[in-house]
C-alpha positions as CSV (number, residue, x, y, z in Angstrom):
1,X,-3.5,-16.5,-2.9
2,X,-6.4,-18.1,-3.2
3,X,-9.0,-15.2,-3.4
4,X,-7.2,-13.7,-6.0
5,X,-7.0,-17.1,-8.4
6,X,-10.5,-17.6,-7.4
7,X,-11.3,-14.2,-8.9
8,X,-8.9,-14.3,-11.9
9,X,-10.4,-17.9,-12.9
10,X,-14.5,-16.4,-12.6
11,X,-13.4,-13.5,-14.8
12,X,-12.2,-15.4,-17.5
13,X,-14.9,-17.9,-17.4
14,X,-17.7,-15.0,-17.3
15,X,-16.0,-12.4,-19.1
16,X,-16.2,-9.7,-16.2
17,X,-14.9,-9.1,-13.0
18,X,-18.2,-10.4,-10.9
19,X,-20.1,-6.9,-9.0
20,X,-19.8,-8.8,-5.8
21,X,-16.1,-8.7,-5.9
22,X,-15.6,-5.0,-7.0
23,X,-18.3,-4.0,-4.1
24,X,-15.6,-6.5,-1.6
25,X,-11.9,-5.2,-3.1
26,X,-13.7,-1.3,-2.4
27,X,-15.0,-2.2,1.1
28,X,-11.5,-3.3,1.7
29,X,-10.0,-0.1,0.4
30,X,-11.9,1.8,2.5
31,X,-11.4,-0.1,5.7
32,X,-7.6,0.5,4.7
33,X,-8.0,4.4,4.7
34,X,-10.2,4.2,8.0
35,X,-7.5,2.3,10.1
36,X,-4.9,4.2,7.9
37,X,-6.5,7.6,9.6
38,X,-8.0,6.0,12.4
39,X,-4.2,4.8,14.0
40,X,-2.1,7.2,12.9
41,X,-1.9,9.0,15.7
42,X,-0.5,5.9,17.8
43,X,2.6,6.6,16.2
44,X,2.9,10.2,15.4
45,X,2.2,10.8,19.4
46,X,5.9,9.6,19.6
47,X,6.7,12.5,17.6
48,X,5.1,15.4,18.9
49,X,5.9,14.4,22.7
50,X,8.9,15.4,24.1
51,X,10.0,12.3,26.7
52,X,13.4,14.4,27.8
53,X,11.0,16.8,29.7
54,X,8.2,14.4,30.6
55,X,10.8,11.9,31.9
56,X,12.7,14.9,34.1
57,X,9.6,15.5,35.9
58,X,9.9,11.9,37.4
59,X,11.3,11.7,40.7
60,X,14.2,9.2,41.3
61,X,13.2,6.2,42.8
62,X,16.3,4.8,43.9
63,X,19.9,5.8,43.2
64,X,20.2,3.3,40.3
65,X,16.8,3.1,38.8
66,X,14.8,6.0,37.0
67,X,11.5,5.5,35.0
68,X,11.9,6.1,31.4
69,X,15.2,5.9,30.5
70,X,16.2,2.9,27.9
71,X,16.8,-0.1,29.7
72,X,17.9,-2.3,27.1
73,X,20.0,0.4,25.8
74,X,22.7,-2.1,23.4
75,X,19.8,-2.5,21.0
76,X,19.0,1.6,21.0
77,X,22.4,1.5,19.0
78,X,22.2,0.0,15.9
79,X,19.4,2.5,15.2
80,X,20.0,5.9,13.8
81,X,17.2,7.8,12.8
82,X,15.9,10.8,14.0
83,X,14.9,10.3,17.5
84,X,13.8,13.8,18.4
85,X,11.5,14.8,20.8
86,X,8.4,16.8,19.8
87,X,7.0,20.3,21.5
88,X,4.4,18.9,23.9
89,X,5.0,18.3,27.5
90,X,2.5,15.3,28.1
91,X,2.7,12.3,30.9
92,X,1.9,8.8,29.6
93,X,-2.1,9.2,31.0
94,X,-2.7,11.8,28.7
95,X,-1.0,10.3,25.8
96,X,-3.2,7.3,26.7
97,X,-6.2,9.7,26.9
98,X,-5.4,11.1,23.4
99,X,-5.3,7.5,22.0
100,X,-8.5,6.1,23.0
101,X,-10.6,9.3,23.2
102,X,-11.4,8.1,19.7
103,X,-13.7,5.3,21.4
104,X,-15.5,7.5,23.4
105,X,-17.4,8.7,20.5
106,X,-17.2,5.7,18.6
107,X,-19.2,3.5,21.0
108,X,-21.7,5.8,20.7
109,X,-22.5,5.4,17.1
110,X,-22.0,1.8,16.4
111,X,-25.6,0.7,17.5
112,X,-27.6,3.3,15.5
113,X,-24.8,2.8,12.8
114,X,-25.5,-1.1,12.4
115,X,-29.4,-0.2,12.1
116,X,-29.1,2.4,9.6
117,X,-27.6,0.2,7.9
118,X,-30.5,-2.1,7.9
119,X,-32.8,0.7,7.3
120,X,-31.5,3.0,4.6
121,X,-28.3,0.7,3.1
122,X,-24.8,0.9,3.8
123,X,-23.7,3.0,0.4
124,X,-24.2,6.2,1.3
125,X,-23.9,5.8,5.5
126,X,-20.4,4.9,4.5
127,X,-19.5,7.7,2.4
128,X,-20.7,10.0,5.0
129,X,-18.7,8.6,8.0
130,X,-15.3,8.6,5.9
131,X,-15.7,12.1,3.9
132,X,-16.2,13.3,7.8
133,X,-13.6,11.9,9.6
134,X,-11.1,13.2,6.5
135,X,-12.3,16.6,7.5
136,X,-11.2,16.1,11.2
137,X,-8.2,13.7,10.5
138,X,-6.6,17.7,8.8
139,X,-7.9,19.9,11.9
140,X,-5.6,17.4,14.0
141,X,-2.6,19.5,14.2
142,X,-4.0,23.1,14.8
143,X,-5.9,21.1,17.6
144,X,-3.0,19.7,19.3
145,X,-1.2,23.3,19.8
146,X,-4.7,24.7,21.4
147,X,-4.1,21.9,23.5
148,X,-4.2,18.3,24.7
149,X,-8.1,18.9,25.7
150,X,-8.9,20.3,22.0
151,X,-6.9,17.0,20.1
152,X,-9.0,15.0,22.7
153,X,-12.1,17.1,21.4
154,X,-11.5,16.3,17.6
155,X,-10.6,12.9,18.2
156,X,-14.4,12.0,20.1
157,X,-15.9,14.2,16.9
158,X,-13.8,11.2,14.4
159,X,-14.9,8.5,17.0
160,X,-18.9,9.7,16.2
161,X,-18.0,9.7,12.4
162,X,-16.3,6.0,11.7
163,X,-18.5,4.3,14.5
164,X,-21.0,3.2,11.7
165,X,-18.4,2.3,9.7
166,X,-17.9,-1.5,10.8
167,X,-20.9,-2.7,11.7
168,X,-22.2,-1.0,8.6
169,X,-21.0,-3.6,6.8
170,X,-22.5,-6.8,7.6
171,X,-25.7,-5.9,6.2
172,X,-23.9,-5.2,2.9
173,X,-22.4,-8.8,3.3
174,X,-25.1,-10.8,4.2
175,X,-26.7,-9.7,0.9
176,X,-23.9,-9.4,-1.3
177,X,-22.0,-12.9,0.1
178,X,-23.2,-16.2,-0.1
179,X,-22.2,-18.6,2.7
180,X,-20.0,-20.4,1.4
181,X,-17.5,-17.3,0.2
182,X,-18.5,-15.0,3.5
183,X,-15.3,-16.3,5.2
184,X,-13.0,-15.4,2.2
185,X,-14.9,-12.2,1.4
186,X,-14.7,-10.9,5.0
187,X,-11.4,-11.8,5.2
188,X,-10.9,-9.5,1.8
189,X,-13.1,-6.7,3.3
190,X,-11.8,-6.5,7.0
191,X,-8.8,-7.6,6.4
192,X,-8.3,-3.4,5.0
193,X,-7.8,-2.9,8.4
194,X,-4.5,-4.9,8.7
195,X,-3.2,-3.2,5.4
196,X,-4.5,0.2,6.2
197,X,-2.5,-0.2,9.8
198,X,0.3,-1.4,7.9
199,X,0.4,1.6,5.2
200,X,-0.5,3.8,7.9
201,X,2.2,3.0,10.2
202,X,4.8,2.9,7.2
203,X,3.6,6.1,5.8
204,X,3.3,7.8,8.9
205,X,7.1,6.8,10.0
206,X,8.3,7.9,6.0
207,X,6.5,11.6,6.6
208,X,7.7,12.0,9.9
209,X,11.1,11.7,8.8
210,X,11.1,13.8,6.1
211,X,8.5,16.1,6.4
212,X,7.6,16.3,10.0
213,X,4.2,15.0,12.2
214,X,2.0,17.6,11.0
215,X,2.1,16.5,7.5
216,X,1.0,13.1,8.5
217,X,-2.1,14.0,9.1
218,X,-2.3,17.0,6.0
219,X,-1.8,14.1,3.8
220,X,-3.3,11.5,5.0
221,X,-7.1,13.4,5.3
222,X,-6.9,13.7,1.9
223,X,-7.1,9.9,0.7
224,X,-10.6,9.4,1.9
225,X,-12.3,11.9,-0.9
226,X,-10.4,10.3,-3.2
227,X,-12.0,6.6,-2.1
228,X,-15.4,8.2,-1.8
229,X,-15.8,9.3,-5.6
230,X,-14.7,5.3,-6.4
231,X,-17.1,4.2,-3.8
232,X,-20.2,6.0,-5.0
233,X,-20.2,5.0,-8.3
234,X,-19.2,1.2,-8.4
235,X,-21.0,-0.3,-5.2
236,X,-24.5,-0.6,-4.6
237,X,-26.6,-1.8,-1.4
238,X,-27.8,-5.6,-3.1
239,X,-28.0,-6.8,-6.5
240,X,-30.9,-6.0,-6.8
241,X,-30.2,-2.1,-7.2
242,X,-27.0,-3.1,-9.3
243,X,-27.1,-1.3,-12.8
244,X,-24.6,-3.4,-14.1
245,X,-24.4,-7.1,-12.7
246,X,-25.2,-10.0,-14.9
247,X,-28.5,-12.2,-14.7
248,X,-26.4,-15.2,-13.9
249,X,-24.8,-13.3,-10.9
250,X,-27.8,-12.1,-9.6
251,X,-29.2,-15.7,-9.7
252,X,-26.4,-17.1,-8.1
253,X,-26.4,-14.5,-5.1
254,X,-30.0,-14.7,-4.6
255,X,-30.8,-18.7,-4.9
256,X,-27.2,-19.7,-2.7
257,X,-28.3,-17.3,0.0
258,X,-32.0,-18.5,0.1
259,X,-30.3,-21.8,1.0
260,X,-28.6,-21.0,3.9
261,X,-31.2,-18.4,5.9
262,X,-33.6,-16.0,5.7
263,X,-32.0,-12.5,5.0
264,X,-34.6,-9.5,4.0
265,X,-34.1,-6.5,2.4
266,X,-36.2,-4.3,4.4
267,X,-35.7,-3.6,8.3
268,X,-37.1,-5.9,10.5
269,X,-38.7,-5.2,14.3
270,X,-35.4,-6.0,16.5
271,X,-36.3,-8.6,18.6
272,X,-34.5,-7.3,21.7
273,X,-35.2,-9.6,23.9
274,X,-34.4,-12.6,22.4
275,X,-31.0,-11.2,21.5
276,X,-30.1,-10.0,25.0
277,X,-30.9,-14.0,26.3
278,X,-29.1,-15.0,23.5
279,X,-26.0,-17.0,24.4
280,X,-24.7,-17.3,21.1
281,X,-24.6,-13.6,20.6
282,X,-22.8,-13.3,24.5
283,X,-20.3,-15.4,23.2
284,X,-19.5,-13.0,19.8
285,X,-20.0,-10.3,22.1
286,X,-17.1,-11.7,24.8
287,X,-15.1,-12.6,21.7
288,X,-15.3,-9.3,20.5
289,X,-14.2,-7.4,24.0
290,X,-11.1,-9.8,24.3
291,X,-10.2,-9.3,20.7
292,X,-10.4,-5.3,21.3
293,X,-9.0,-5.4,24.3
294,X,-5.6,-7.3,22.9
295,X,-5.4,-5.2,19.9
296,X,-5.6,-1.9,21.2
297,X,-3.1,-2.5,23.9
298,X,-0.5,-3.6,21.2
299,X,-1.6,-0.8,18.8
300,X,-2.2,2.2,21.5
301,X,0.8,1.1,23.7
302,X,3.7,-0.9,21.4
303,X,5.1,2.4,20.2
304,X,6.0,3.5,23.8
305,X,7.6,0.3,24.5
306,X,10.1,0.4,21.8
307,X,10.7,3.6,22.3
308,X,11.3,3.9,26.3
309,X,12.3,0.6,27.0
310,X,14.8,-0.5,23.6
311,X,15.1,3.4,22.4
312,X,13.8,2.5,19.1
313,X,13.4,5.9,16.5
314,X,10.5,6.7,14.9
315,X,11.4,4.7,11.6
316,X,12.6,1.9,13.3
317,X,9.3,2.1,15.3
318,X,6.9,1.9,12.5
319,X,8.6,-0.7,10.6
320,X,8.7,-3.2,13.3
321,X,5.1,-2.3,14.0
322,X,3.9,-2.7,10.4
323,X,5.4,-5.6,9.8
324,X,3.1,-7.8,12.1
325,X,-0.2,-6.6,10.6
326,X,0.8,-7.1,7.2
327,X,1.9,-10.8,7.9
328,X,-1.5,-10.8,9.4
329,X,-3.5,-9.7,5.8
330,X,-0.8,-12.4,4.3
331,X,-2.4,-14.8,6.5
332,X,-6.1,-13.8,6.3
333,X,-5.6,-14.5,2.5
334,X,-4.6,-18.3,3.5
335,X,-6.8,-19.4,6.7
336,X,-10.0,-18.0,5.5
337,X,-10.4,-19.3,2.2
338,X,-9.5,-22.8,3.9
339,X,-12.2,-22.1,6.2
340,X,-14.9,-21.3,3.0
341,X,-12.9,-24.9,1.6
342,X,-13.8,-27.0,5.0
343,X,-17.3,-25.8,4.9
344,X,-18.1,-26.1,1.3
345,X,-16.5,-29.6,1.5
346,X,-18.4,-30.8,4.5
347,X,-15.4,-31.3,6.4
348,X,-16.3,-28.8,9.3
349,X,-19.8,-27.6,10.4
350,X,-20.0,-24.2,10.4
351,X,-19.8,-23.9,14.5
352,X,-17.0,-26.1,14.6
353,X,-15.4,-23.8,11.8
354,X,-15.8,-20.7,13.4
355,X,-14.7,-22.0,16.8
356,X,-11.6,-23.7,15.6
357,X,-10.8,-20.3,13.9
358,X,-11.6,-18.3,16.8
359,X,-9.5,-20.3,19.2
360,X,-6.4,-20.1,16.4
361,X,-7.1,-15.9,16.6
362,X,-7.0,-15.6,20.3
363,X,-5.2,-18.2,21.8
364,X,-2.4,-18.4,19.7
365,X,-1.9,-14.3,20.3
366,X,-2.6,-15.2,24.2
367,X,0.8,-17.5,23.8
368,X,3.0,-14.8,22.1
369,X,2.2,-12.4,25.0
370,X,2.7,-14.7,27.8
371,X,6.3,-15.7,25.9
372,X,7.2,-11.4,25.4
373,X,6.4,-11.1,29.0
374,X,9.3,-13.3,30.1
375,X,11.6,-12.3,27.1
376,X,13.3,-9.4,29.1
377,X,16.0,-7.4,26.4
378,X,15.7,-10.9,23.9
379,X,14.3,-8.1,20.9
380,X,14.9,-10.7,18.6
381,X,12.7,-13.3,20.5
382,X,9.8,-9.8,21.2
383,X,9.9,-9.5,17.6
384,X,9.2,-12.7,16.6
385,X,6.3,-13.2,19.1
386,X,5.0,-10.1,17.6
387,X,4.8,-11.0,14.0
388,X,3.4,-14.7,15.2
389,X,0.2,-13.2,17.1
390,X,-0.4,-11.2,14.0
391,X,-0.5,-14.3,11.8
392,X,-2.9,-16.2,14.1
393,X,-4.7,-13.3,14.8
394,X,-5.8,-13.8,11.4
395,X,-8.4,-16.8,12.3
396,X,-10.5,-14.0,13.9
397,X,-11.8,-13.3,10.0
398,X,-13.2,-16.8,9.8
399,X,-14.1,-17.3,13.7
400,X,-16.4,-14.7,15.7
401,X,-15.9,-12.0,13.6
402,X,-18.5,-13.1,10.4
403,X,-20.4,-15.2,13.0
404,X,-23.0,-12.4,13.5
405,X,-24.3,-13.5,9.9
406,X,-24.3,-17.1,10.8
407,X,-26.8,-16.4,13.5
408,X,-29.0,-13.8,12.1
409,X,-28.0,-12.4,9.1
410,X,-31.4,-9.7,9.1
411,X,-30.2,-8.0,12.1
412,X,-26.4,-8.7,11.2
413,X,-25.5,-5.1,11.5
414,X,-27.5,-4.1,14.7
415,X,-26.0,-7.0,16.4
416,X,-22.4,-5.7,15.0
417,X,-23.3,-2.4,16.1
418,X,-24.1,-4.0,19.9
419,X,-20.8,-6.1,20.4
420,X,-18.6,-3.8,18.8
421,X,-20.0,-0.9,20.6
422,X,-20.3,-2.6,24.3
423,X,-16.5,-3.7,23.3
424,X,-14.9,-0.4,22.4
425,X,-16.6,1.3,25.9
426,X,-14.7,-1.8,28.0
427,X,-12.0,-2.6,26.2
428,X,-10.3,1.0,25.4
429,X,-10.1,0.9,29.4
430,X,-6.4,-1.6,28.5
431,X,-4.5,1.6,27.2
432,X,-5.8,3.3,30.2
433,X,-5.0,0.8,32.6
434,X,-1.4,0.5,30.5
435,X,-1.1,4.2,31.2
436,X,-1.0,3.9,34.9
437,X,0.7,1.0,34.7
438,X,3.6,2.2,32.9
439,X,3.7,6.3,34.6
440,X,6.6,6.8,36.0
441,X,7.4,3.0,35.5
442,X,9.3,2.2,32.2
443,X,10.6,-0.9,33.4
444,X,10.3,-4.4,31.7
445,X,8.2,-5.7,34.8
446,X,5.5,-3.2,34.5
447,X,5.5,-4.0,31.3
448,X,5.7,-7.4,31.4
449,X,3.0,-7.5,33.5
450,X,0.6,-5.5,30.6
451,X,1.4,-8.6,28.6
452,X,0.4,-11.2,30.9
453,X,-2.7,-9.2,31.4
454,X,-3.7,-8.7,27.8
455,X,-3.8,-12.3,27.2
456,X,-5.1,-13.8,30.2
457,X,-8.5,-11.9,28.7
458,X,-7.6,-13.1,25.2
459,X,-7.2,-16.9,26.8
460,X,-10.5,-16.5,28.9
461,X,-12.8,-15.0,26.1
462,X,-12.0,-17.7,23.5
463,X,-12.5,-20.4,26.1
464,X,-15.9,-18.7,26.7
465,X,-17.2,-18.6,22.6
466,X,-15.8,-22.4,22.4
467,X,-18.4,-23.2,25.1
468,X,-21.0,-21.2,24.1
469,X,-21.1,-20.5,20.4
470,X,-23.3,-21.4,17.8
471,X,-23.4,-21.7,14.0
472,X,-27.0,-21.9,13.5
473,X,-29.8,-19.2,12.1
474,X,-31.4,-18.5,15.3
475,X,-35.8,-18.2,15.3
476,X,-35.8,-14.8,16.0
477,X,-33.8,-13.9,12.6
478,X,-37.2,-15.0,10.9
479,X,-40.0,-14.8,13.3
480,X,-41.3,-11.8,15.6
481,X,-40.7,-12.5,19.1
482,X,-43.7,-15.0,21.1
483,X,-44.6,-16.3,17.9
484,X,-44.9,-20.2,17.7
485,X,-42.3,-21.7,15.6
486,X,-42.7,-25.7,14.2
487,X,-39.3,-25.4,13.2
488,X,-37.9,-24.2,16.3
489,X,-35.8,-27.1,16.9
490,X,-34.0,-27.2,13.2
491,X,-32.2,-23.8,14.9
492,X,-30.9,-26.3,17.2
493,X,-29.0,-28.6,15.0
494,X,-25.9,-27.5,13.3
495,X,-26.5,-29.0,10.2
496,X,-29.4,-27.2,9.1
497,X,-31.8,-29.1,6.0
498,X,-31.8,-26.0,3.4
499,X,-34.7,-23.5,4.0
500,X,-35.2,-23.6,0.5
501,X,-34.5,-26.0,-1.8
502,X,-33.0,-25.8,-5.2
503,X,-30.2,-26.9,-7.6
504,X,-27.2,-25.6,-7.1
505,X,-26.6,-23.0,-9.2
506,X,-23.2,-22.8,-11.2
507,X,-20.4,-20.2,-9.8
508,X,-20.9,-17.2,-11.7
């Protein structure tokens, strides 16, 4: 809640809502109908598969034991909502296929994507990545009855289109943001994710229900036009190109920035090399694999489980799912304006900041997993674990996530573009490796296995960034790569004098 008094108190003070925060409460609307889009199909999949026919094409085991039916079948009862099975005939490798085909063409775009954003501004890239993928989210249906192969098709094709779309945004951040709100503000912006899993799972679940799977993705193709017109006319790539953002704003923006690093507005040579000997960018990069890897077994895979193992419906299903994520945007609204508060108070360097949130977003998930691994039928207790990793998950916003600013805020979006890329083409291997898992094996130790697994990497990767990250500008932000540097050894220090020195500058 303290974002939005924050806002509500600047407003009154200034007498407008300040350009910065429109351009941040849009980015987070359009993060929410990406992720709305994006995930849908993790649910509806449920839906359209019919498990009767997949699961009587398993052989019997034993004569007690057969994989996929319910085993914790005394919960299945206090549920009754339609629990229908759908009209395709898929095993649990192709679902997982279907799921995280997506990645496959979304790896392939987030480098590029996080340069063009450099390049030619994040406005319009944007625009062009969500008006797309609307296009595809509605030909998702007709592709499915072609065939499993022709769903897998479209959903590479929407992969290509939103693989700008995060690392887009850094650029956009690092010269919209100053330091000392980037926690907050990302928090705000990426925290449309969370609230567009949440709406999308709800949604999905309420159209299902009523209106069937096919609608889900009719309707939901439709909200990204709608954000698009919004986008285009009220955000802008700096303030410098902003028609309608006070003086005082501008000021502000430009002199707090000008403190804290050097950020240009035109593209600068990547210095490759330095980054790829960087160990402060292996550590995001680490981070950001574990933090993948995590979320899209829970997202890809958690609908399967209730279903096969407690016989959960669909509605029951997306409820139980949403509810987690939206505890987690609760959350981000809490722990990263604290983290904006221990910087801007001096309490916490910025490293020890973004490591102490880091650990909080991984480790504390890492502990709920290990804990539903041994919980066995206790739904109560697998529910509760649930909705706690979400809430920690939450320290991710302050932590690794905005560190790729902290380090070099000119190439922010290439180096975005890098970890998120290299993260997606490892980590969307955890579904897969889930699938076989769990095929022809719907038993709680398979599955209890898959949670051990996800957070041992969710353990080991935070351990890793605690080691190795860093909260400083690094030289080859500012300097072109074999050049001699004076300063070199102020990138070393954590508490870095200001590059440029000037009063501070009252909050606009």
């Amino acid at each position: 809640m303290f974002v939005f008094s924050l806002w509500f108190n600047q407003t009154f003070r200034v007498g407008h809502l300040p350009a910065r925060y429109i351009m941040a409460f849009m980015a987070f609307l359009g993060y929410s109908n990406i992720f709305l889009v994006r995930n849908s199909i993790n649910l509806a999949i449920v839906a359209m598969v019919n498990y009767t026919a997949v699961n009587n094409n398993v052989q019997i085991i034993d004569n007690t034991t057969k994989p996929g039916l319910i085993q914790c079948e005394v919960y299945s009862e206090n549920f009754t909502g339609k629990n229908e099975d759908g009209p395709f005939v898929w095993s649990q490798p192709i679902q997982a296929l279907i799921s995280t085909s997506f990645l496959w063409g979304y790896i392939t775009t987030n480098i590029p994507g996080g340069r063009l954003a450099e390049v030619v501004g994040t406005k319009y890239l944007l625009t062009g990545s969500v008006l797309l993928t609307s296009v595809l989210t509605v030909l998702v249906p007709p592709a499915a009855y072609l065939g499993w192969q022709y769903l897998v098709f479209i959903r590479v094709l929407m992969g290509i289109a939103l693989g700008p779309s995060f690392p887009s945004m850094h650029p956009m951040i690092a010269k919209w943001i100053p330091p000392n709100e980037r926690s907050t503000i990302s928090a705000l912006v990426y925290g449309g994710a969370e609230l567009g899993t949440v709406s999308g799972l709800l949604l999905t679940g309420l159209i299902i229900e009523n209106i069937g799977w096919e609608a889900v993705f009719y309707v939901e193709g439709c909200f990204g036009v709608i954000w698009a017109v919004f986008w285009l006319f009220l955000v802008h790539d700096n303030p410098e190109e902003h028609p309608r953002i006070s003086e005082k704003e501008k000021t502000y923006i430009k002199t707090e920035i000008a403190k804290d690093a050097h950020v240009s507005n035109k593209a600068l040579p990547i210095p490759w090399k330095s980054i790829l000997t960087s160990m402060p960018f292996y550590s995001i990069l680490i981070a950001n694999i574990g933090h993948n890897w995590g979320f899209l077994i829970l997202l890809v895979d958690l609908p399967v489980y209730l279903k096969t193992i407690f016989g959960f419906d669909i509605k029951s299903n997306a409820v139980i799912l949403a509810l987690p994520y939206f505890l987690s945007w609760i959350s981000t609204l809490i722990l990263c304006p604290f983290a904006d508060l221990c910087k801007k108070r001096k309490w916490l360097s910025t490293i020890a900041v973004r490591k102490i949130w880091t650990l909080i977003g991984h480790l504390g998930p890492a502990l709920c997993l290990f804990v539903m691994a041994g919980a066995g039928c206790n739904i109560q207790l697998i529910i509760a674990m649930l909705m706690l990793s979400q809430v920690v998950e939450a320290g991710n916003y302050g932590g690794w996530l905005i560190n790729h600013i902290d380090i070099a805020p000119s190439f922010s979006g290439t180096l975005f573009g890098i970890t998120n890329g290299v993260s997606m083409l490892v980590s969307w291997l955890g579904p897969v490796m889930v699938g076989f898992m769990t095929d022809e094996n719907q038993t709680l130790e398979a599955w209890s296995a898959v949670f051990i697994m996800a957070g041992s990497v969710l353990a080991a990767d935070s351990i890793f960034f605690l080691i190795f990250g860093s909260g400083s500008e690094q030289s080859w932000n500012y300097k072109a790569e074999g050049e001699n540097d004076e300063i070199e050894s102020r990138m070393n220090t954590e508490n870095n004098p200001p590059i440029v020195k000037q009063e501070n500058t009252e909050l606009p």
